[in-house]
C-alpha positions in Angstrom: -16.4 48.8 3.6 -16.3 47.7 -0.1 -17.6 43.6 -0.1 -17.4 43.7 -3.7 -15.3 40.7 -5.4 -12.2 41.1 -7.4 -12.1 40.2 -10.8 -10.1 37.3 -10.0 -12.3 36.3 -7.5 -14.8 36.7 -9.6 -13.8 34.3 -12.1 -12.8 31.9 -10.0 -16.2 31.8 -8.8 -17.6 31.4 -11.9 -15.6 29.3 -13.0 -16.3 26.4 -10.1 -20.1 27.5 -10.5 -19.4 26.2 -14.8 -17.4 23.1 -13.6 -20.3 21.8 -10.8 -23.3 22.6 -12.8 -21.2 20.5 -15.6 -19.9 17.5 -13.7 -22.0 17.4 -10.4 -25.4 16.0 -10.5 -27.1 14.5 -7.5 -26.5 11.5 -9.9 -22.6 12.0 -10.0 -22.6 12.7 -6.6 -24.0 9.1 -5.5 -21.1 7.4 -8.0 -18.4 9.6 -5.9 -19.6 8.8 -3.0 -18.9 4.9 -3.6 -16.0 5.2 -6.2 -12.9 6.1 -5.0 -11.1 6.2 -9.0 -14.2 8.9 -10.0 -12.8 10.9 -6.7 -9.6 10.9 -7.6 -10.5 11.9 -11.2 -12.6 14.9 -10.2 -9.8 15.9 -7.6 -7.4 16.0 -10.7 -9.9 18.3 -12.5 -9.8 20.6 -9.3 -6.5 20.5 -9.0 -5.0 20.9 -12.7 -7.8 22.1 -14.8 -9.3 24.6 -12.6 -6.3 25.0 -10.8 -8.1 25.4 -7.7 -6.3 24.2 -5.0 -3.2 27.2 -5.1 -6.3 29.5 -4.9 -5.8 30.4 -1.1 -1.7 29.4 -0.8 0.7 31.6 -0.8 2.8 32.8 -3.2 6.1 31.4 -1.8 4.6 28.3 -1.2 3.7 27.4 -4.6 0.1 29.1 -4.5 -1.7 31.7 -6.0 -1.5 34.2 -3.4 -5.3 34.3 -2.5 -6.2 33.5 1.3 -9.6 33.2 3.4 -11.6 35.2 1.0 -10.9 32.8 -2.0 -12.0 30.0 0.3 -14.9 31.1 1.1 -16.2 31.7 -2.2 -14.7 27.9 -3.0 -16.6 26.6 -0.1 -19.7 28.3 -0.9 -20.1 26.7 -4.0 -19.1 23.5 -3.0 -22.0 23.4 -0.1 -24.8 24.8 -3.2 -23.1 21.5 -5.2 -22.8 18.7 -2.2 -19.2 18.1 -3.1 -18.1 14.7 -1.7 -14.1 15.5 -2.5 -12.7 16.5 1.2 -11.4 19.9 0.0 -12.3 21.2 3.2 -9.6 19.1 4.9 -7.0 17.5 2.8 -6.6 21.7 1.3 -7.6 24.0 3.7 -7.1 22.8 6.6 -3.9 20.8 5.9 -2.1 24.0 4.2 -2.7 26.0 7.0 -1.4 23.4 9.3 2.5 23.5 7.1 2.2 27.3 6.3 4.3 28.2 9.5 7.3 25.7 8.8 7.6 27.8 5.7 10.5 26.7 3.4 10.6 23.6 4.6 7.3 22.3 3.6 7.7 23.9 0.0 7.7 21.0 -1.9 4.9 19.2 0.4 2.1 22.2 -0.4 3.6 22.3 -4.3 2.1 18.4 -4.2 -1.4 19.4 -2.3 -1.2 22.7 -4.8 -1.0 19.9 -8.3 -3.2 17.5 -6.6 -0.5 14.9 -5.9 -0.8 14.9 -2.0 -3.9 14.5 -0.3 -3.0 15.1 3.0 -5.7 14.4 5.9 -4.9 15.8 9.4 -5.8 13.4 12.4 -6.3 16.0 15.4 -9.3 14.9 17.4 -9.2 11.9 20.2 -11.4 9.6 22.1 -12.6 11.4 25.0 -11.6 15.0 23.8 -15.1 15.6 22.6 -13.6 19.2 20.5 -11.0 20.2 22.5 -8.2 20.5 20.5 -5.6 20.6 23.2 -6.5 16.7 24.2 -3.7 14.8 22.9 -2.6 11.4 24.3 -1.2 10.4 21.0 3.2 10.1 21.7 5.6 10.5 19.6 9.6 9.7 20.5 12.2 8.7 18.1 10.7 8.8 15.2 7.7 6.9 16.0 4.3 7.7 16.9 1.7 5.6 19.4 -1.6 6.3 20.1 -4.9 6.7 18.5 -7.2 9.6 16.3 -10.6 9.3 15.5 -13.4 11.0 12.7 -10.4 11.6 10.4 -12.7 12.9 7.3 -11.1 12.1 3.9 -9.0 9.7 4.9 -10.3 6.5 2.9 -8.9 9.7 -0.4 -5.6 10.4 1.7 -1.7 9.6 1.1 -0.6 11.1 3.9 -1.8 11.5 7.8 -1.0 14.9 9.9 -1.2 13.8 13.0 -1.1 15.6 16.3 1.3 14.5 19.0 2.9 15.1 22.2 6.5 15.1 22.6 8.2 12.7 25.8 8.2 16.5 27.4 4.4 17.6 26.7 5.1 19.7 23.4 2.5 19.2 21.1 3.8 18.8 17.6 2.3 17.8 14.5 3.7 14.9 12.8 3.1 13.5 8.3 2.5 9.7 8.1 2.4 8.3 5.2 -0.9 6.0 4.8 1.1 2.6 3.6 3.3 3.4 6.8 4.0 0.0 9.6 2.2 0.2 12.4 -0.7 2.0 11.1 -4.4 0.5 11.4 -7.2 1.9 9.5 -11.0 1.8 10.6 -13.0 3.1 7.7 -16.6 3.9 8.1 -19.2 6.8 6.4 -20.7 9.7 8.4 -24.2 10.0 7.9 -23.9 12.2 4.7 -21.9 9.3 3.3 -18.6 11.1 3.2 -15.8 8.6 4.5 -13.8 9.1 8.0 -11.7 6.4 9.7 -10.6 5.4 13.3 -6.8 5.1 12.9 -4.0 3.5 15.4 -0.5 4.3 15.4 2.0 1.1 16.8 5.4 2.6 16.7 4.4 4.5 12.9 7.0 5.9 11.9 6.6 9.8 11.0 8.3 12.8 10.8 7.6 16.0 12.8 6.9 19.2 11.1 8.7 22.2 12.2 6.2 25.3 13.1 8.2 27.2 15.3 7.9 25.8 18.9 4.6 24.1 20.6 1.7 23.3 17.5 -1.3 24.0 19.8 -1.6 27.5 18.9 -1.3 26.6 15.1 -3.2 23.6 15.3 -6.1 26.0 17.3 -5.6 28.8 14.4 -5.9 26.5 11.4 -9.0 25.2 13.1 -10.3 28.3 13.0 -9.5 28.8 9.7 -11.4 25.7 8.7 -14.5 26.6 10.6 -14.8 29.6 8.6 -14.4 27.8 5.3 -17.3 25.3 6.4 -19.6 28.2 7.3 -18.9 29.2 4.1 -20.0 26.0 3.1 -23.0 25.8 4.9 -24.6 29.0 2.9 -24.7 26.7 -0.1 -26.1 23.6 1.5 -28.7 26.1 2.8 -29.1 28.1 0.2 -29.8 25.5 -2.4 -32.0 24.0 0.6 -34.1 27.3 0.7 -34.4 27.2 -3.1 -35.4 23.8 -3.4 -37.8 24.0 -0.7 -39.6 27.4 -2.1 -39.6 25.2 -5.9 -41.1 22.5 -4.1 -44.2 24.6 -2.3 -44.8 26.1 -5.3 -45.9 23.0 -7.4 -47.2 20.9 -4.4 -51.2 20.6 -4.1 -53.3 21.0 -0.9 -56.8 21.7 -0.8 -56.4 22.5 -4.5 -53.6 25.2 -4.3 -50.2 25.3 -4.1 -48.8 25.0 -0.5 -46.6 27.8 -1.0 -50.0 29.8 -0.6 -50.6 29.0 3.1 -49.7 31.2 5.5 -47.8 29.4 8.3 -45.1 28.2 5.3 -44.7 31.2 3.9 -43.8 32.8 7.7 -41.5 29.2 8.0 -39.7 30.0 4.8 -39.5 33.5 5.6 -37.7 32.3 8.7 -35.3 30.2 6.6 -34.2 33.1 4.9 -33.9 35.7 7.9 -31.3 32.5 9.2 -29.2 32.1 5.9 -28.8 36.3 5.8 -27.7 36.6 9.8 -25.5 33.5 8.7 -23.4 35.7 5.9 -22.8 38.2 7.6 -21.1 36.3 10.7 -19.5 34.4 8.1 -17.9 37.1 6.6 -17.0 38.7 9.9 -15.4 35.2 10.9 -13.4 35.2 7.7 -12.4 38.9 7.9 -10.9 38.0 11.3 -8.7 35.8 10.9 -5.6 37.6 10.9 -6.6 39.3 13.9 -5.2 38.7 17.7 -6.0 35.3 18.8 -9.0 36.4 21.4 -11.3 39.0 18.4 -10.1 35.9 15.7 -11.7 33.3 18.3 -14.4 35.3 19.2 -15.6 35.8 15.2 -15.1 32.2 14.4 -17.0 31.0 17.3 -20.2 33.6 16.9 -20.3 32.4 13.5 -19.9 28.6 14.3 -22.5 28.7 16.8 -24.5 30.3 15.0 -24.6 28.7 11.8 -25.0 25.4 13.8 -28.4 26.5 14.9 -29.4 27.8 11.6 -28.6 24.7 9.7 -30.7 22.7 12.1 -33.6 25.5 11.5 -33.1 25.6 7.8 -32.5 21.6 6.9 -35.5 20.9 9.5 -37.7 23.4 7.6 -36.6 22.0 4.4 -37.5 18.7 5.6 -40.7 19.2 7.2 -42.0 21.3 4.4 -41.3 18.7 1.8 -43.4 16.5 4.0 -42.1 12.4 4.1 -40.7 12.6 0.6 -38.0 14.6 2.2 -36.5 11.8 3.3 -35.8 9.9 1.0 -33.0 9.1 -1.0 -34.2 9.8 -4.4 -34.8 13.5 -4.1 -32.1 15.8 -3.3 -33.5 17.8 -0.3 -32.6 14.7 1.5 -29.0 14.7 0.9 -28.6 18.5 1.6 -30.3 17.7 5.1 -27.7 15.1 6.0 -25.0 17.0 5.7 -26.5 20.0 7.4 -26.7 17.8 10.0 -23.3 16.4 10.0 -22.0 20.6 10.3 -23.9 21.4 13.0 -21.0 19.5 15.2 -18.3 19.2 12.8 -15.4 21.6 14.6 -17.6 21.8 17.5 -21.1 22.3 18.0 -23.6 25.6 19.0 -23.1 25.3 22.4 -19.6 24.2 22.3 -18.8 27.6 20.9 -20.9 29.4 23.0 -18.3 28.2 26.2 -15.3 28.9 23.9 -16.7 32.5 23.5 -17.7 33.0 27.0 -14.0 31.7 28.4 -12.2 34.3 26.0 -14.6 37.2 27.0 -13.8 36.7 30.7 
């Protein structure tokens, strides 16, 4: 099988590659994080001067054609640069939410494709832990009650997709705009510093998008989709992690050589490595598979979620520990790239999570 890029792929590679190494500093990553204007400014450049955002749309919904692939070479450089902008949710995973209503969302994705709609969905509850399927959230008449919690991007978002359960049990997904009445905001920063909110719904009104019957299996599908993207993601955080890590024991001083010299961190590093390679290549299977029947799609995503989960803990603790205490601090980047490793091991579901989500679909 041919895993060579495209030449369009290609350049759209390098071309994110030119734009981070240009605009995206651990520097300029600490302003994002607490300006919300610089975020929106950056999200412009995505959007309009590298026209990233129709990389992985269709082409009759106002994209470029491209699909997982193209996300997972976006996504890759996006972990290597820390990107605070929440790409990975208000793009991938919000397009592939609308993609089955089709048509009727056509003018929706144009606005995520130009960067004018930032859409965040709102799918997980109190008390669902990662299953998807929990939904006490109600919507009847036009009007949505309940409650969604860990919403990531939504202190960036104009819009809500919210998951929601019909008066007979259908789930549905539902677009709330964020100024909307009877909406309530709790805004609050995961440990990486990206934001996420708490939001309650009072009789909000929304409006239901159309996917063709009960949402669950799209909602499950998109998931999916996003998990494969943030695998995707995770190769960069570790990869720079590796890299910094290997820069680091190579000018550090013990015993009057380098610490890159002893043994035991060479084998730990080694280890590193042997966990980012097994990584790709369940990454790329994941990614491969998700046009396939639900049960081989699920079964890829979850092998490569579970185990990416475990090697980001073995790779951001190696970093860590290697570094020695100035890993953890805020001035040097190897701290930063450790947060958010640890933020992905459970984002979508953790190691073990997937681990019962592949053993239930094998039975």
């Amino acid at each position: 099988m041919d895993f060579s890029l495209s030449p369009e792929q290609q350049l759209l590679q390098d071309a994110l590659a030119t734009y981070l190494a240009r605009h995206h500093d651990l520097e300029a990553r600490r302003v994002l994080l607490v300006d919300g204007r610089r975020r929106a400014a950056v999200w412009q450049d995505l959007a309009g001067e590298l026209g990233l955002f129709g990389s992985a749309v269709p082409a009759e919904l106002e994209g470029f054609g491209g699909g997982p692939v193209e996300t997972m070479l976006i996504m890759e450089k996006f972990g290597e640069a820390l990107l605070v902008v929440p790409y990975l949710e208000c793009v991938t995973l919000a397009t592939a939410l609308l993609r089955p209503a089709g048509a009727a969302v056509r003018d929706t994705v144009a606005g995520i494709v130009d960067g004018r709609l930032r859409i965040a969905p709102a799918l997980h509850e109190d008390g669902g832990r990662f299953n998807l399927a929990h939904i006490e959230t109600r919507i009847a008449g036009g009007r949505l009650s309940g409650a969604k919690i860990a919403v990531a991007g939504a202190a960036d978002a104009t819009h809500f997709l919210v998951s929601a359960r019909t008066p007979d049990g259908t789930a549905v997904l539902a677009l709330v705009a964020v100024e909307a009445a009877g909406l309530a905001r709790q805004d609050y920063a995961f440990i990486d510093g990206r934001s996420a909110a708490d939001l309650t719904f009072d009789g909000t009104p929304a409006t239901a998008v159309d996917v063709g019957g009960d949402a669950l299996p799209v909602i499950e599908r998109s998931v999916d989709e996003a998990i494969a993207g943030l695998c995707a993601e995770a190769l960069g955080v570790m990869e720079t992690a590796l890299a910094l890590t290997v820069d680091y024991a190579r000018q550090r001083q013990q015993f009057g050589k380098a610490i890159g010299q002893f043994q035991a961190l060479q084998h730990r590093m080694v280890d590193m490595r042997t966990q980012i390679e097994l990584s790709r290549s369940l990454t790329l299977m994941a990614t491969l598979s998700l046009d396939a029947p639900r049960d081989e799609r699920r079964k890829a995503v979850s092998a490569a979620k579970a185990y990416v989960s475990d090697a980001l803990r073995i790779v951001g603790q190696g970093a860590v520990q290697i570094h020695g205490g100035i890993g953890t601090t805020d001035e040097i980047a190897i701290s930063h790239y450790f947060r958010r490793a640890t933020v992905m091991e459970s984002q979508f579901g953790s190691a073990a999570h997937h681990l019962k989500l592949m053993a239930a679909v094998s039975e």
